[in-house]
N, C-alpha and C positions, 0 to 999 in steps of 0.2 A: 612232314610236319615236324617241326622242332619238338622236343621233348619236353620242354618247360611250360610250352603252352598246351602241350595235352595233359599237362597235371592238372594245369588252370581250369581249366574247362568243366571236369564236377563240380569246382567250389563255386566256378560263376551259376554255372546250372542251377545248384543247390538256392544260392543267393537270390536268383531270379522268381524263383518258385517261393519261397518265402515272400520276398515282398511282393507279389501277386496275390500269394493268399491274405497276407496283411491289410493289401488294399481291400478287398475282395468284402475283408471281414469288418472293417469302419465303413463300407459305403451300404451300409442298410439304411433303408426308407423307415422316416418315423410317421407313422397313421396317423395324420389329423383332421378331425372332425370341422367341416365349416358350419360355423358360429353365425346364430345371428345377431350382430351387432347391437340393432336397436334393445333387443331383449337382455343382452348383458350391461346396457348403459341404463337400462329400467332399475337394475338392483340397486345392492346398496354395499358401497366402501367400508372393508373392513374397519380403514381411520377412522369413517365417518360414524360408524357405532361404537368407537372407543372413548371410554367415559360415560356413555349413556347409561342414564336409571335403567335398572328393573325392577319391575313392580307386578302384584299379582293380579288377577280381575278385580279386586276391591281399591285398586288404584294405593295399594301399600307400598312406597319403597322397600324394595331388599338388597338390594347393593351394586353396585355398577359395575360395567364390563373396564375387566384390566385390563385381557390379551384374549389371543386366540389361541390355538394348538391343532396342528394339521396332524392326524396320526401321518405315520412314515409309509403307509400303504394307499394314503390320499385318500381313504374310502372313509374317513369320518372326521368331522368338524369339532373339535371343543367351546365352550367359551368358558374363562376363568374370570369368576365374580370375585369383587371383593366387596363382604357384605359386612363389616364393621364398618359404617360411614365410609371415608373414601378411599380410592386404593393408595397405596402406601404404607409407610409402616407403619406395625400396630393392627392391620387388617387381617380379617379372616378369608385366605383365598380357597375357593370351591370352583370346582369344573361338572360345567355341565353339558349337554351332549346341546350343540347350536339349533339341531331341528327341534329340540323343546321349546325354544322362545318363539312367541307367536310376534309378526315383524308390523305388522300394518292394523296394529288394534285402532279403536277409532279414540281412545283415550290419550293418544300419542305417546305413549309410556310402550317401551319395548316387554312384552309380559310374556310371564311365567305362570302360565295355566297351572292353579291348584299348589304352589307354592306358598309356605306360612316362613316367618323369621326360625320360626321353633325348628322347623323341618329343613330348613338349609343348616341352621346350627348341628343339625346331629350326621349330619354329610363327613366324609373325611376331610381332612385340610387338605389343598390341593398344594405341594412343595416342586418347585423345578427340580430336573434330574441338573447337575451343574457337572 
């Protein structure tokens, strides 16, 4: 055997095994759960509660949904009011955790069980990380 081509031969080697394990290492399976359709088409679009009142069981406006905020570990929902009249500037934004609003009151107002203007007023401001 030629001398040049038995140098070759660890670094093909080497080469070989790398991209083997490369592959090896992007071709995992990602788990997903099957959905049932009808039941995620029951809910309700983000878009579609943006803007909408909140209001408390006495049917008081407290201020409307601005956005959302998904923590970075997906395990919990925001939603960021803004309760000086409407959102934009000038407003006071507040977050609060999405499973506090009750979705299907019969008052058709999105509500905030046991929420008063006073009591969101002393909430901290809620500011984007920019």
């Amino acid at each position: 055997m030629n001398r040049s081509r038995v140098s070759l031969l660890p670094a093909v080697l080497v080469t070989a095994a790398l991209l083997l394990s490369a592959d090896r290492a992007t071709a995992q399976e990602v788990g997903l759960a099957p959905l049932d359709v009808k039941e995620v088409a029951r809910g309700y679009r983000a878009e579609a509660l943006k803007l909408k009142p909140i209001a408390n069981e006495k049917s008081q406006v407290l201020g409307k949904i601005s956005d959302f905020i998904f923590s970075k570990d997906g395990s919990n929902i925001f939603v960021v009011l803004a309760v000086d009249d409407f959102p934009g500037p000038g407003s006071h934004l507040i977050a609060i955790p999405f499973r506090s609003i009750k979705l299907d009151d019969p008052s058709g107002y999105l509500v905030l069980p046991g929420a008063s203007a006073a009591a969101l007023d002393k909430l901290p401001v809620f500011a984007y990380n920019r």
